[in-house]
C-alpha positions in Angstrom: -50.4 -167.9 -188.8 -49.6 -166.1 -191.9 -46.3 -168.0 -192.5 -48.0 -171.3 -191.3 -50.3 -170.6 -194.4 -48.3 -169.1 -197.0 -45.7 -172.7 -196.1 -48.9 -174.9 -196.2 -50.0 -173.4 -199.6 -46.5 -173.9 -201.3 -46.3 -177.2 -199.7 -49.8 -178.3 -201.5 -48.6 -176.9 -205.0 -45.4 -178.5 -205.1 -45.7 -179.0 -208.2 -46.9 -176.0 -209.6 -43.8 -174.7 -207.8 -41.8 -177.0 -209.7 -43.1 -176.4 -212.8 -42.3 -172.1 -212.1 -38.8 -172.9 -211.3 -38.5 -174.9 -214.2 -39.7 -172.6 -216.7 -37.3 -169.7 -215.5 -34.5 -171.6 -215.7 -35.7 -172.7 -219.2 -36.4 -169.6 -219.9 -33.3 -168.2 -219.0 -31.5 -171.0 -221.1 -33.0 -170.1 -224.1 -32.4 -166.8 -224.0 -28.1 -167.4 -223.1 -28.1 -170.0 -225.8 -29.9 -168.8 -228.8 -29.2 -164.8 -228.5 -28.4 -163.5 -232.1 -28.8 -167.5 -233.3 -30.5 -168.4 -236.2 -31.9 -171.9 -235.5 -33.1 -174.3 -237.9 -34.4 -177.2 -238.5 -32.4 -179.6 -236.5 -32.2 -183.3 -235.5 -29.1 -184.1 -232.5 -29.7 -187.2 -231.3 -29.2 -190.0 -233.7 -32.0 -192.2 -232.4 -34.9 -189.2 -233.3 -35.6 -190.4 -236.6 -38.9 -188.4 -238.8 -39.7 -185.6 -237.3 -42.7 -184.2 -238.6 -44.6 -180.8 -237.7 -47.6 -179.9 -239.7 -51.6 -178.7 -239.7 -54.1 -180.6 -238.6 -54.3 -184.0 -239.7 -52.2 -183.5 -243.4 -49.0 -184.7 -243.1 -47.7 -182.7 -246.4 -49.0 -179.1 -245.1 -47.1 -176.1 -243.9 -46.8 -176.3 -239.9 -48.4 -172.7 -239.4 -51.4 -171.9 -236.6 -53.9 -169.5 -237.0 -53.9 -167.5 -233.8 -56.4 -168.4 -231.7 -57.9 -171.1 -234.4 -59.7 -174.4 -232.5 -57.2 -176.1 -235.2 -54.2 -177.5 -234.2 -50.4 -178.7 -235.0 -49.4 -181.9 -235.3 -45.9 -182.9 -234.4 -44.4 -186.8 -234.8 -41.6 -188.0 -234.5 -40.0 -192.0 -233.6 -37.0 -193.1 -231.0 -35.3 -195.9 -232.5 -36.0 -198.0 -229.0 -39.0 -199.7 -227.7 -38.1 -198.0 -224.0 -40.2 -195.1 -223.3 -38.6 -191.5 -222.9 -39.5 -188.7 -221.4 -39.6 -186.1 -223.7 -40.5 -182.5 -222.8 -40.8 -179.4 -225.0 -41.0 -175.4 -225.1 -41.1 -173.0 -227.7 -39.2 -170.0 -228.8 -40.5 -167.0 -230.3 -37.8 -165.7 -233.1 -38.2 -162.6 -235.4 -38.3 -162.9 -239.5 -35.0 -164.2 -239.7 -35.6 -166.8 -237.6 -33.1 -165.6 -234.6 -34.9 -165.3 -231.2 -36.6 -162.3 -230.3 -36.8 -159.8 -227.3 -39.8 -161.2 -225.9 -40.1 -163.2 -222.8 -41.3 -166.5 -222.7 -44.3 -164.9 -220.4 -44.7 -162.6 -223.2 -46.2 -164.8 -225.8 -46.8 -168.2 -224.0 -50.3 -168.9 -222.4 -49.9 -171.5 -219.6 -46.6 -173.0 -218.3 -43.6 -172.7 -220.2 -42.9 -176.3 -220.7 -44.6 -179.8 -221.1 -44.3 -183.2 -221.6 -44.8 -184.8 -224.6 -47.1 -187.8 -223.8 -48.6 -189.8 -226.5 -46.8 -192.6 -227.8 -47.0 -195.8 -229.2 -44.5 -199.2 -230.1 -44.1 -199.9 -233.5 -45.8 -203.1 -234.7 -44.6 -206.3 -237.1 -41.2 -204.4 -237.9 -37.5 -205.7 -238.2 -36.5 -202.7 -236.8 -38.1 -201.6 -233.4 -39.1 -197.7 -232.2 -41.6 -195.6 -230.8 -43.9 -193.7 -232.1 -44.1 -189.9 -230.7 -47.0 -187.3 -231.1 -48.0 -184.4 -229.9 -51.2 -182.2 -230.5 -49.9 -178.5 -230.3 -51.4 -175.8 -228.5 -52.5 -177.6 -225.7 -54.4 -176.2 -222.7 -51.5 -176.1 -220.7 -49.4 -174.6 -223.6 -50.5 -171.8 -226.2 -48.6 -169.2 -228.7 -50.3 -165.6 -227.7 -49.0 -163.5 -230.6 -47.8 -164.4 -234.3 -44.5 -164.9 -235.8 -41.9 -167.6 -236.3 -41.6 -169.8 -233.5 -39.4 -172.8 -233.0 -40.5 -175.5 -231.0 -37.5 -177.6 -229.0 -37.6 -180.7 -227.6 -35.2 -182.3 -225.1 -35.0 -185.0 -222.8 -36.1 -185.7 -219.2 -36.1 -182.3 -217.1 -33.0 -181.4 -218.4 -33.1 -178.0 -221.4 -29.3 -178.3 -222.1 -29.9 -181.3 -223.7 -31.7 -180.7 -226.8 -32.7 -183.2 -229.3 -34.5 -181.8 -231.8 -36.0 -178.0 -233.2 -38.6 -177.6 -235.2 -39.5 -174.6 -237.1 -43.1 -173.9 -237.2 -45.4 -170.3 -237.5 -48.6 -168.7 -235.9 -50.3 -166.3 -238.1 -53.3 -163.3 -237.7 -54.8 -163.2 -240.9 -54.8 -159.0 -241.9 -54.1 -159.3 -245.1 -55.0 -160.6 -248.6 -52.5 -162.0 -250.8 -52.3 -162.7 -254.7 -49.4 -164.2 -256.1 -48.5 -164.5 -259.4 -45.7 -166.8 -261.4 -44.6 -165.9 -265.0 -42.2 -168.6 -266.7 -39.6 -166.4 -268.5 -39.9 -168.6 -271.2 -43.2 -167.2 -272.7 -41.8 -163.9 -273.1 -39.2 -162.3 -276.0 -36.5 -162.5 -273.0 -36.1 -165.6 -273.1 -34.6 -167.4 -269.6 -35.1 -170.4 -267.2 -36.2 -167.9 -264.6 -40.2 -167.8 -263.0 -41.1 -164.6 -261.9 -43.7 -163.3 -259.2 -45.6 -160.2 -258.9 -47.2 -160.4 -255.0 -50.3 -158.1 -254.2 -50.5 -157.6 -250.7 -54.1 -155.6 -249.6 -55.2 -155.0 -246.0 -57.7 -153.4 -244.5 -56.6 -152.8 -240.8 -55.9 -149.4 -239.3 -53.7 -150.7 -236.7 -50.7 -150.7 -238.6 -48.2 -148.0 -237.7 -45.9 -146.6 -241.3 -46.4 -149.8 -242.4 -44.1 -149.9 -245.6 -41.5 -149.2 -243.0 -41.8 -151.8 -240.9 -43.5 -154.6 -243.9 -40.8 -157.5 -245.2 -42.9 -160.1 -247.5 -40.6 -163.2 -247.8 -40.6 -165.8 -250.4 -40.0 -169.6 -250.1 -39.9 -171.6 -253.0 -40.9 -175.3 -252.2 -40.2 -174.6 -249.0 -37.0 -174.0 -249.4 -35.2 -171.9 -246.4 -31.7 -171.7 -248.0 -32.5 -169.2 -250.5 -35.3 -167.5 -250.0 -35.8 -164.2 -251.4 -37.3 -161.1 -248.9 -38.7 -158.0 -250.0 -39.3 -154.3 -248.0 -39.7 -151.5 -250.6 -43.6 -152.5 -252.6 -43.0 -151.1 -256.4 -46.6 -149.8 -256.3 -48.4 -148.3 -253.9 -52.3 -148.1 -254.1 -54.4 -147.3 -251.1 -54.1 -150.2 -249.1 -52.5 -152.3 -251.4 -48.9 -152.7 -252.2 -47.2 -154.5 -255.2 -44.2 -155.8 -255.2 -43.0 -157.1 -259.3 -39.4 -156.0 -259.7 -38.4 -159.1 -261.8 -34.8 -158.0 -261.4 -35.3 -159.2 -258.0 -38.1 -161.4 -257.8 -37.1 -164.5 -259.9 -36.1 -167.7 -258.8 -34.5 -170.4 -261.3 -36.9 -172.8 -262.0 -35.0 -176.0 -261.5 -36.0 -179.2 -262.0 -38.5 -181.5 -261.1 -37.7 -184.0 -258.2 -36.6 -187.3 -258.3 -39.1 -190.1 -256.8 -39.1 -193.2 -255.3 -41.7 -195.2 -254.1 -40.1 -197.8 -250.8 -43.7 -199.0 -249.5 -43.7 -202.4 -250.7 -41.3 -205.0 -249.9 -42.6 -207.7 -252.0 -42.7 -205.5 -255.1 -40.9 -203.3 -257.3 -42.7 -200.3 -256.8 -41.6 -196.4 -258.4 -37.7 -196.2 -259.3 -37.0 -199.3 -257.4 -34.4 -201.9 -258.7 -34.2 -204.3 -256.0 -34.9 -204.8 -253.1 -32.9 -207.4 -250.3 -33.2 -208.6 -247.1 -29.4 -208.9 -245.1 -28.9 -208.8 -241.3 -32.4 -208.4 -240.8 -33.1 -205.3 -242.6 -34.5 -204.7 -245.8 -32.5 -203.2 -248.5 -33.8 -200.7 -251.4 -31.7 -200.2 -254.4 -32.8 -197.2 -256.7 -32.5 -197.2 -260.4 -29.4 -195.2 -261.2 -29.9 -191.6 -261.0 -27.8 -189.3 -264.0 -26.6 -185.3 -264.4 -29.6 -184.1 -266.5 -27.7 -180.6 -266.7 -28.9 -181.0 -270.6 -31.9 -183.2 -270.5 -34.8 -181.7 -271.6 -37.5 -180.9 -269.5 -40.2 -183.9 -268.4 -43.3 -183.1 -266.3 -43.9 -185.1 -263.0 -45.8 -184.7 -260.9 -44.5 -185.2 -257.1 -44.3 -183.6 -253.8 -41.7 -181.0 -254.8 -39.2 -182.2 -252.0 -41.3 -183.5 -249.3 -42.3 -187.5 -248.2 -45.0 -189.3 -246.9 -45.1 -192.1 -244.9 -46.9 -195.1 -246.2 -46.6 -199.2 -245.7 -48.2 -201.7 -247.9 -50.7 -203.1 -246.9 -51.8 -201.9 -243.7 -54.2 -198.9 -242.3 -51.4 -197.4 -239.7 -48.6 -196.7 -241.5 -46.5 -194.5 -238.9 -46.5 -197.5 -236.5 -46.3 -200.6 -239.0 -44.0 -198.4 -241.6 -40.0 -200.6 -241.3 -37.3 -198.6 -241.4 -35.1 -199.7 -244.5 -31.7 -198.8 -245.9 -32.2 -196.6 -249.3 -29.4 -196.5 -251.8 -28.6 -193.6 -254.0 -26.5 -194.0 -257.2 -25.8 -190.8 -259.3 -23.6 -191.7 -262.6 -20.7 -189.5 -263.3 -17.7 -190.2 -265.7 -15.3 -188.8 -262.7 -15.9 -187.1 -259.6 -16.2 -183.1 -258.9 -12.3 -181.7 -258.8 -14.3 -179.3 -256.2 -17.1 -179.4 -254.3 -19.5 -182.2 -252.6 -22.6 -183.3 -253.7 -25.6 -184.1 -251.1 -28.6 -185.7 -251.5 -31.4 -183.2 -250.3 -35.2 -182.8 -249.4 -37.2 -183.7 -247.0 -35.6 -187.2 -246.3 -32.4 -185.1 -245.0 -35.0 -182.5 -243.2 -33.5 -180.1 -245.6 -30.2 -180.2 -244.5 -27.0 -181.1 -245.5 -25.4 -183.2 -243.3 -22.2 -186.1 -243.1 -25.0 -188.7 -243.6 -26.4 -187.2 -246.7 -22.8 -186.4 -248.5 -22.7 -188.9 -251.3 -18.5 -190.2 -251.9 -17.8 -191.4 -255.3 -16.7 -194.6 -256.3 -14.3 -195.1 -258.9 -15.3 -198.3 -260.1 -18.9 -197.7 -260.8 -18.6 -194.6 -262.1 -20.9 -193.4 -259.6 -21.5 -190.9 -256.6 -23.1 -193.1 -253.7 -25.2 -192.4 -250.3 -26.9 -194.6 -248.4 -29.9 -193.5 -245.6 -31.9 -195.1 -243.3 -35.2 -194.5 -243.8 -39.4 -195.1 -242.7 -41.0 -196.7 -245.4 -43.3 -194.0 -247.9 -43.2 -192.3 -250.7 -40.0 -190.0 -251.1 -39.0 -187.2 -253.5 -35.0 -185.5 -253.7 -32.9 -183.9 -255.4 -29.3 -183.7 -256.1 -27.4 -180.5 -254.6 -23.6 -179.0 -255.7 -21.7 -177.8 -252.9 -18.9 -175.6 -253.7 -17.0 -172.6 -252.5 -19.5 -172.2 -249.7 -22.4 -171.8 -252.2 -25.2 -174.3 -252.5 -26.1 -175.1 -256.4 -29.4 -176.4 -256.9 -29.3 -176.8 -260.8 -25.8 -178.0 -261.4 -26.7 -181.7 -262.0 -30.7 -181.3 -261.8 -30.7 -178.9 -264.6 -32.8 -175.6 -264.7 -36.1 -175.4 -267.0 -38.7 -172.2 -266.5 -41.4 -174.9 -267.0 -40.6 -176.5 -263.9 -43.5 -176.7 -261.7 -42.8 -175.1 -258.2 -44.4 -174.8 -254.9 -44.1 -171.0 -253.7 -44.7 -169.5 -250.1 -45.8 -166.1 -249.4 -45.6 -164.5 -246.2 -46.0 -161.4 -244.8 -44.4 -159.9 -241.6 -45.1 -156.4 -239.7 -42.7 -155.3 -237.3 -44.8 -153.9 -234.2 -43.0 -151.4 -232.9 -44.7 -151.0 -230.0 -44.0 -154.7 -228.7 -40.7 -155.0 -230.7 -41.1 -158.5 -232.6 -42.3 -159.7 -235.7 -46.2 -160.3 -236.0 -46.7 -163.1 -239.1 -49.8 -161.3 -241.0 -50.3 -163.2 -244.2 -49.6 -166.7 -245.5 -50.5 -168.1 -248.9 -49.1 -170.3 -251.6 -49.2 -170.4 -255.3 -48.2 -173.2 -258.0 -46.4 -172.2 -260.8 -48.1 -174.5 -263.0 -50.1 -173.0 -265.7 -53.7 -174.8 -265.6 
């Protein structure tokens, strides 16, 4: 009787069953695949095209979840094909650095360990034809139980060795108060195109165990993960408060602002636009030429500091009625670098620097060129030197301390007794002077 019913009740929960099996083998993939990996942000299938992860309903925030918050993540992304996949997803819980931690799935995941992503919709009145993916994160089958860096992967049909997609995002618990501060170097006697930041961090918990042991404040600037600055030894100490301002080491150059261009219209000449065509059924967007402004002085514009946002004109729903187009960069140069590539960069390339986004000069023009395929919106880049396995952000763009720049702030404890990386602060400063 007692087998009759344990086989009758695995029998009715098939798929429950399933869905166990499943998640240990995911489980277990992710752990053989990403040991000691950092992972970033990462598109693999040539057909995912926009991937978007952020808070809420705003499309230009930070993709970060207050534990436990009612709030939740939005993630987006379109399949260059009207056929519908079926797209499933976990997530990944990775220390400070971003490689994955100690913890088992079962360890920070409420619910089952994997889901499918289910919302989607065609793409309406475009030349070119995809669908739309979304996905409301946590879910009640799916939630994040402690902070930190997470990455969330998505992959096709069942099967986890096929991944097409990660996406970085964060969960924080709010236990501290932070004040950031930006100084451009050129107000002072020491004159420099540096900014620098004095960070304040205060709590008030008693939970923490030798805290400035086991505190790291990392600093982004617009978002930036390739050179990020991170910071463990506070310069003052104050009760509960801890100052980090050692300008030796916590500048950034101040850069440049980005370059824009507006590609919602296609009956118009809208921002930085020179013309636009319509060949083989697909419309065509020509920039105005873009040049080295290594010596150009500084010009205040304000822009999204490296991000995009999707936008068609006219219409109410632009991430199903947005077109993708061809964009065409031209950068003006007497004669090409004798070393190095040169990449366009920001959001449009996910902040990567990939084959598609290495511009090739040509000799005739003058000119380095890249073309990319992109939704419809409103875009800002940038121009980055690659050389002797160093990325150069001010070679072309210039560097001016008068830049404004977007800076991130957060604030990670190591918890010793769990061995991970809780996410205790977030907060982000402008270092434009009102």
């Amino acid at each position: 009787m007692i087998i009759a019913g344990l086989f009758f009740i695995f029998a009715s929960n098939r798929y429950f069953m399933k869905n166990v099996l499943l998640s240990i083998i995911i489980s277990a993939f992710c752990v053989s695949s990403f040991s000691q990996e950092i992972i970033h942000n990462q598109v693999n299938d040539q057909n995912i095209k926009t991937v978007l992860m952020y808070s809420g309903n705003n499309d230009l925030s930070m993709p970060i979840w207050d534990l436990g918050s009612a709030r939740q993540l939005t993630l987006s992304f379109d399949h260059l094909s009207l056929d519908i996949q079926d797209y499933y997803y976990t997530i990944i819980h990775c220390n400070s650095n971003w490689e994955p931690s100690n913890l088992d799935q079962s360890e920070y995941i409420d619910g089952y360990f994997e889901d499918q992503i289910s919302e989607y919709q065609s793409s309406f009145n475009t030349n070119v034809n995809y669908t739309h993916y979304k996905l409301k994160f946590p879910s009640e089958y799916m939630r994040p139980t402690v902070s930190g860096n997470y990455i969330l992967q998505v992959y096709d049909n069942y099967n986890p060795d096929k991944i097409l997609f990660t996406k970085r995002f964060m969960v924080v618990e709010r236990k501290t108060n932070i004040a950031a501060y930006v100084r451009n170097m050129n107000q002072t006697s020491n004159y420099s195109n540096d900014q620098e930041l004095e960070v304040v961090v205060d709590y008030t918990e008693d939970e923490f165990y030798d805290i400035i042991g086991n505190l790291k404040v990392q600093v982004l600037k617009n978002r930036n993960w390739t050179n990020y600055l991170e910071l463990t030894q506070p310069n003052l100490i104050k009760d509960y408060e801890f100052t980090f301002n050692d300008f030796t080491k916590l500048k950034f150059e101040g850069g440049n602002e980005f370059h824009v261009f507006n590609s919602k219209n296609i009956h118009h000449y809208s921002e930085n636009i020179q013309n636009i065509s319509f060949i083989d059924n697909m419309y065509h967007f020509q920039l105005a030429e873009d040049v080295d402004r290594t010596f150009a002085d500084y010009v205040y514009k304000q822009e999204l500091n490296g991000q995009f946002k999707i936008d068609v004109n006219p219409s109410e729903y632009p991430e199903t009625e947005a077109d993708y187009v061809f964009a065409y960069f031209t950068l003006k140069m007497n004669a090409p670098m004798q070393e190095g590539e040169i990449f366009v960069w920001g959001g449009l390339t996910n902040y990567d620097f990939t084959e598609d986004s290495k511009m090739t000069y040509n000799f005739e023009q003058k000119a380095y060129e890249c073309r990319l395929f992109l939704k419809q919106g409103y875009y800002t880049y940038q121009y980055v030197l690659f050389e002797k396995g160093e990325y150069d952000f001010k070679y072309i763009e210039g560097n001016h301390s008068q830049t404004e720049n977007s800076y991130t702030v957060l604030v990670y404890y190591h918890d010793f007794r769990g061995d991970y990386d809780r996410l205790i602060g977030v907060s982000e400063v402008s270092s434009r002077i009102k």
